[in-house]
TILO-462955 format. One line per 2 residues: number of its first residue (from 1); their letters; for each residue x, y, z of C-alpha. Coordinates in Angstrom, 3 decimals. Layout:
BEGIN
NUM> A> X Y Z ~ ...
% end
This chain:
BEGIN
1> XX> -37.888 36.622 99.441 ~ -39.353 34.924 96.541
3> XX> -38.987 31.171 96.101 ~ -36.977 32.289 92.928
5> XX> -34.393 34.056 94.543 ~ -33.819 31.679 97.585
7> XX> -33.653 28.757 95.020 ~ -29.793 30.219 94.437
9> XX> -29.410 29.831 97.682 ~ -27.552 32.638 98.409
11> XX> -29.045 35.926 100.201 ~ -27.635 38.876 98.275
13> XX> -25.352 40.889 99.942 ~ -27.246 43.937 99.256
15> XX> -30.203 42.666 101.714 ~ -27.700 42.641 104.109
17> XX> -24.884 45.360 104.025 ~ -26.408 48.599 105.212
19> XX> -26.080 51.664 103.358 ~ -24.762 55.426 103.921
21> XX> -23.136 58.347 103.418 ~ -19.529 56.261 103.368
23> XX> -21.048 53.804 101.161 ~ -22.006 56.142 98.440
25> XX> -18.145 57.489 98.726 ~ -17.327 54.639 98.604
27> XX> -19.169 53.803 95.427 ~ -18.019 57.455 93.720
29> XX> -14.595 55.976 94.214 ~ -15.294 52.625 92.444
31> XX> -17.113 54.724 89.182 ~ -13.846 56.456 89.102
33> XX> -11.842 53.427 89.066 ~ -14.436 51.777 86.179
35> XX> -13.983 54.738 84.260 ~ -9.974 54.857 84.563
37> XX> -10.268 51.086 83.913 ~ -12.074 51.984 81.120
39> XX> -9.640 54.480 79.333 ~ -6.636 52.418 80.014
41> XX> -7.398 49.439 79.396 ~ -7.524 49.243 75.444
43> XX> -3.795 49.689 75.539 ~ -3.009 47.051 77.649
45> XX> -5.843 44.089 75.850 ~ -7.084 43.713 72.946
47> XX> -9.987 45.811 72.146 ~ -12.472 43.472 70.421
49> XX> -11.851 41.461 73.855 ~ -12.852 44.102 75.651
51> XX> -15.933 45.256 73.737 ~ -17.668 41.858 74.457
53> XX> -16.804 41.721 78.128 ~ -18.386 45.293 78.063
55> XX> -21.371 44.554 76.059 ~ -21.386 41.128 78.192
57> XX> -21.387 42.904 81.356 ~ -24.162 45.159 80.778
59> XX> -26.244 41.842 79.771 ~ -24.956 40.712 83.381
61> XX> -26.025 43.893 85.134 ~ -29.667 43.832 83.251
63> XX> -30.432 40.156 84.446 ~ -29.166 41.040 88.154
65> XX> -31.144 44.040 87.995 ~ -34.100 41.388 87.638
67> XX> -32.895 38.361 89.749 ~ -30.690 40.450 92.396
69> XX> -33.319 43.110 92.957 ~ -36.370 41.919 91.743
71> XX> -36.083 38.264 92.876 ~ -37.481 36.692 89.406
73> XX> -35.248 34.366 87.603 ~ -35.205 34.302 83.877
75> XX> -34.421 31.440 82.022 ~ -35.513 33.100 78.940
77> XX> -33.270 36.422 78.884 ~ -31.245 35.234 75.343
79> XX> -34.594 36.317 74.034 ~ -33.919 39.913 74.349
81> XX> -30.446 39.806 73.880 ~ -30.626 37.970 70.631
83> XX> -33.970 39.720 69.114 ~ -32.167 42.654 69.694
85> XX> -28.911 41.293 67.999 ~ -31.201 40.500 64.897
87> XX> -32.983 43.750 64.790 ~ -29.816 46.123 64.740
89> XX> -27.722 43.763 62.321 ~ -31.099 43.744 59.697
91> XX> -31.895 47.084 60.218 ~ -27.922 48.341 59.562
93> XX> -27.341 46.019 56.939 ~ -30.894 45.939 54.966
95> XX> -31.884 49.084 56.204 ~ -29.031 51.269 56.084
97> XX> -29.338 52.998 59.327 ~ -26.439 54.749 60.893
99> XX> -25.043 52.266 64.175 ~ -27.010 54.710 66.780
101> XX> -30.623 54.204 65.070 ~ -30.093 50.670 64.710
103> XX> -28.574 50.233 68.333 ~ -32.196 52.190 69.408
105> XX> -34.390 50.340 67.021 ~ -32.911 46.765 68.697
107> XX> -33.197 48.011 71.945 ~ -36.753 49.158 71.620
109> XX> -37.886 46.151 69.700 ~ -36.224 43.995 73.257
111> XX> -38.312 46.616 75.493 ~ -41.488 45.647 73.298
113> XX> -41.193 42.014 73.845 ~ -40.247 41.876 77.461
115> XX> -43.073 44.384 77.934 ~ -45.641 41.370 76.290
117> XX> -43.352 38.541 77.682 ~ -43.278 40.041 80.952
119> XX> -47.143 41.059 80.903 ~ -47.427 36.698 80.653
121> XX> -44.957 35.694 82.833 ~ -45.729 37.731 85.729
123> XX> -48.805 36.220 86.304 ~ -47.066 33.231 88.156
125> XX> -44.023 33.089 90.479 ~ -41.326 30.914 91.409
127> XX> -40.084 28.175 89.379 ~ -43.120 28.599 87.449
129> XX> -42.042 32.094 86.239 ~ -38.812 30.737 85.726
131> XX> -40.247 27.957 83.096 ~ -42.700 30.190 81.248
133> XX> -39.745 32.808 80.375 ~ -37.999 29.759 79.019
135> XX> -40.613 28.440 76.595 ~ -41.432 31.773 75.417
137> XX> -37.302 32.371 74.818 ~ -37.824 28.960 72.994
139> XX> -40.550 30.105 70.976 ~ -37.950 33.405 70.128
141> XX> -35.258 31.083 69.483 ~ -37.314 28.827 66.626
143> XX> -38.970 31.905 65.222 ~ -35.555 32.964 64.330
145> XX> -34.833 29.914 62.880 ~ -37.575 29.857 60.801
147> XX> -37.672 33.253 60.062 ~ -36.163 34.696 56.165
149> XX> -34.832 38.056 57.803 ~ -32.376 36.762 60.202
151> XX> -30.930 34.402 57.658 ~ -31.720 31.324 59.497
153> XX> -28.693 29.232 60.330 ~ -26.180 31.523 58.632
155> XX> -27.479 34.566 60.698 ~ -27.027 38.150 59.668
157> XX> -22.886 38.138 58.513 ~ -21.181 41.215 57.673
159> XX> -23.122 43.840 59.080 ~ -21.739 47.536 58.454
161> XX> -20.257 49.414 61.621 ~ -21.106 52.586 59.825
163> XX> -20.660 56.021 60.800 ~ -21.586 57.450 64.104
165> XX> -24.342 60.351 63.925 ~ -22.989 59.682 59.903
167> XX> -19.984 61.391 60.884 ~ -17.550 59.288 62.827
169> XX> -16.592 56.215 61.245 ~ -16.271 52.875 63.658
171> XX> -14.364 50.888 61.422 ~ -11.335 51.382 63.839
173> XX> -11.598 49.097 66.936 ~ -10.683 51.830 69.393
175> XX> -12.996 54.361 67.959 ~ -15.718 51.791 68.129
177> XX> -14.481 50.713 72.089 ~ -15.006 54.150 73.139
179> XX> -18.347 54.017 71.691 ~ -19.274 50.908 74.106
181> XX> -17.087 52.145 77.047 ~ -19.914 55.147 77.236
183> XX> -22.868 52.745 76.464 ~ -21.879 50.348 79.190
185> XX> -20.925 53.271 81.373 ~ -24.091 54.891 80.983
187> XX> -26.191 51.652 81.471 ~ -24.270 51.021 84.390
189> XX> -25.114 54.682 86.366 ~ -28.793 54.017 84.998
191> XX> -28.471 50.764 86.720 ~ -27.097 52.099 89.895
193> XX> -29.645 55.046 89.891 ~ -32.687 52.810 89.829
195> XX> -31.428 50.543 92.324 ~ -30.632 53.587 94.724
197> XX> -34.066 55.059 93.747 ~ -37.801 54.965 96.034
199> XX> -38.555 52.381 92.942 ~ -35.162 50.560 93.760
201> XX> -36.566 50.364 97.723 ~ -39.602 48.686 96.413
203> XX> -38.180 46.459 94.262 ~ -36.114 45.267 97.471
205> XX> -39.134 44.898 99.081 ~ -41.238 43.214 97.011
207> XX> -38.311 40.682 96.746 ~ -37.802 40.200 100.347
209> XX> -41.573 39.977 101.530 ~ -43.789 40.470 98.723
211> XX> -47.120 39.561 101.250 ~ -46.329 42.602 103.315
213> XX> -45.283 44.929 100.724 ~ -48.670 44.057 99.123
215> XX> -50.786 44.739 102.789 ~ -48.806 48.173 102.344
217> XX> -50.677 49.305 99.230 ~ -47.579 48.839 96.780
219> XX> -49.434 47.044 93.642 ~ -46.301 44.472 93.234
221> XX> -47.395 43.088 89.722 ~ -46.820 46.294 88.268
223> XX> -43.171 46.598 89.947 ~ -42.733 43.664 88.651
225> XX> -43.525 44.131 85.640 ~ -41.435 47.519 85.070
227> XX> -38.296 45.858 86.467 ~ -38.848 42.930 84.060
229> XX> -39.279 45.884 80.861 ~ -36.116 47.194 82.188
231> XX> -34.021 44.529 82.491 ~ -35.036 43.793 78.471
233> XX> -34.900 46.901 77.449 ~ -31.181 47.178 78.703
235> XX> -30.359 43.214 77.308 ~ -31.050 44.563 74.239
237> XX> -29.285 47.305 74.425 ~ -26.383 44.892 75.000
239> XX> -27.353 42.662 72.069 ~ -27.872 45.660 69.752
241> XX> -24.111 47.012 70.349 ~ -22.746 43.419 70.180
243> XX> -23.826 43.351 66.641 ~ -22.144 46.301 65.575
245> XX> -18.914 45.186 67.228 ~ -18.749 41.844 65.962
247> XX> -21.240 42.879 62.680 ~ -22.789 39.307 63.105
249> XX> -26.263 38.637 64.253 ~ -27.164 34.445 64.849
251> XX> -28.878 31.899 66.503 ~ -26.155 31.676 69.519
253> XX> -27.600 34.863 70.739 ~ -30.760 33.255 71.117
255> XX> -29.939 29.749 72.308 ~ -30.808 28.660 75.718
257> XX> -27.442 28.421 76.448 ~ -26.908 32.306 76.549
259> XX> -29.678 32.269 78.998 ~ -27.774 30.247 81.191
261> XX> -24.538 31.864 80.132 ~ -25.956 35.102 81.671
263> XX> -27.392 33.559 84.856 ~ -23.615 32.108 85.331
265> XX> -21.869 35.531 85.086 ~ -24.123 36.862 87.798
267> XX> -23.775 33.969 90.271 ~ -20.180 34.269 90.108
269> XX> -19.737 38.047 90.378 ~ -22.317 38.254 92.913
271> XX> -25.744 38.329 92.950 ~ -27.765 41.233 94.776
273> XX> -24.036 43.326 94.479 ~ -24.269 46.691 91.886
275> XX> -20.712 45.910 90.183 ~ -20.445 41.883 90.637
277> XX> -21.651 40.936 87.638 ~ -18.663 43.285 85.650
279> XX> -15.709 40.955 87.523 ~ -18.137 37.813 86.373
281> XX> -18.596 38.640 82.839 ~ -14.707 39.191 82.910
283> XX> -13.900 35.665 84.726 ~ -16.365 34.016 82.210
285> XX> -15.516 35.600 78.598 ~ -11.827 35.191 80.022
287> XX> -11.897 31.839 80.006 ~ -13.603 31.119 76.771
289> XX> -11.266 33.489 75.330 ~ -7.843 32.128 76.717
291> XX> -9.111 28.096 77.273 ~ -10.174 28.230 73.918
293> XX> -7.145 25.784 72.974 ~ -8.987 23.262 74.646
295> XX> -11.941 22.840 72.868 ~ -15.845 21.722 74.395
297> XX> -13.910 21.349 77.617 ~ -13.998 24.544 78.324
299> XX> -17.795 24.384 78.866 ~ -16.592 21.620 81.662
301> XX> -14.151 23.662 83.577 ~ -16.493 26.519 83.145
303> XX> -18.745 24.338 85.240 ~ -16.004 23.344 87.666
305> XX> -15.808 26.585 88.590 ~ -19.331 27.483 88.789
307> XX> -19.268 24.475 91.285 ~ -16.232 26.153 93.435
309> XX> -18.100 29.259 93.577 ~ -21.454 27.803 95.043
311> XX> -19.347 25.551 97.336 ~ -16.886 28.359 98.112
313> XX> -18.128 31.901 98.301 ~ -22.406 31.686 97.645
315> XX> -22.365 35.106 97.724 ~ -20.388 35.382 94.396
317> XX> -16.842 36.648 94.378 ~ -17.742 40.460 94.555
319> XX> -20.096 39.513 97.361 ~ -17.178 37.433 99.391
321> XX> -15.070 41.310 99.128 ~ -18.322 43.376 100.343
323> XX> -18.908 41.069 103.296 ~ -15.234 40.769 104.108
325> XX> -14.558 45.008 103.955 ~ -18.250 45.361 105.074
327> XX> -18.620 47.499 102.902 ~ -21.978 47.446 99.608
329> X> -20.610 46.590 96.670
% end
């Protein structure tokens, strides 16, 4: 395993749960459940809650497709988020493009830049990789500060939801939900497919002994290199529909501190586990949500309980089920 990885300290549970006939049942059974999840909820919560714990979640499934799988840790994925955040919001605002262009545009434009970030940063592993995804997400970060199209401190502010295929107007909250329900749905099967495919087996074991994998004739940089691509490509994806649902584009999406945001949601759901980081995005945009009445302290209890998960269940609280029922989540 990669000095990245094992600096979390925590093997992932996929490493270690074996894999089978019952555990792709069991799996089936859990998409089910997602997708009933999915259709009931928005009676029960509030949608726009909802929308950003989806859009959230698939951020948390793109950056444990990288660290969980891959073994590289990003500092720098608010990059891709944001940049793709900026790109939608100008190009549905300025532009006029209907919500599904501009979605594609942001999402391509976050697939450009990890494939040039990722190009750099690969050259160099462990915390070093870590670092130089973090200065270049800096250098993101100021570029949008400085730049006149994402409106600089004020961001990009009331950005059209428009009309679907310039047909189906989003301007209702549950018309837009079930648009993101199917986008996070759909990332989340692409997810699962590429970690279940022969490139999925690499990946795994590249991460776990890169040396040997190497003396095998797999050309590791390059695997590398296309999870990294993914992972971007679908963290913009979840930047580009969080700027039609909120129709605000700004510098929070870039800020370090969504970097570490994401890194959070992953540890706590469980890193290395398909559907962890769902349940962390969930425990994480909860509490900001519904703690909100207490101000900058809820960045402090959101550490406290970063703390009781590391001290508590390493494996993430996803992970702590799959090891208990044996079973891969």
């Amino acid at each position: 395993m990669s000095s990245a990885a094992a600096s979390t300290d925590a093997t992932p549970i996929a490493a270690v749960m074996p894999e089978g006939r019952d555990a792709k049942t069991f799996h089936r059974l859990v998409f089910v459940i997602i997708a009933v999840l999915l259709a009931v909820l928005p009676f029960l919560l509030y949608p726009v809650f909802l929308m950003k714990v989806l859009c959230f979640a698939l951020f948390a499934l793109a950056f444990n497709l990288l660290l969980g799988y891959g073994g590289l840790l990003s500092f720098g994925h608010a990059a891709y988020f944001g940049m793709a955040s900026y790109v939608t919001a100008y190009a549905a605002k300025v532009w006029g493009l209907t919500p599904e262009l501009a979605i594609l545009g942001g999402t391509l434009v976050a697939a450009l830049l990890g494939l040039v970030f990722g190009a750099l940063a690969i050259r160099r592993q462990g915390i070093y990789f870590s670092m130089i995804t973090l200065a270049l997400a800096q250098m993101v970060f100021f570029f949008s500060l400085q730049a006149k199209f994402t409106g600089g401190e004020d961001g990009i502010q009331a950005v059209p939801r428009g009309n679907l295929f310039g047909v189906i107007s989003l301007a209702d909250d549950r018309v837009l939900y079930a648009l993101v329900a199917v986008i996070f749905f759909l990332g989340l099967l692409l997810i699962y497919r590429i970690i279940h495919s022969p490139f999925g087996q690499v990946l795994k074991a590249i991460r776990d002994n890169e040396p040997r994998a190497i003396s095998l004739g797999y050309r590791a940089n390059q695997y590398k290199l296309a999870v990294f691509v993914l992972s971007t490509t679908l963290a913009g994806l979840a930047g580009s529909t969080k700027a039609i649902v909120f129709q605000l584009a700004s510098l929070t999406d870039v800020h370090w501190s969504m970097s570490g945001e994401v890194v959070l949601m992953t540890l706590v759901g469980g890193m290395g586990t398909v559907f962890g980081p769902i349940l962390g995005s969930f425990v994480i945009i909860a509490m900001e949500n519904y703690l909100a009445q207490f101000g900058a302290w809820v960045t402090i209890i959101q550490g406290f309980v970063f703390v009781i998960c590391v001290l508590v269940f390493r494996e993430g609280i996803l992970g702590l089920v799959a090891r208990t029922l044996r079973r891969p989540l």
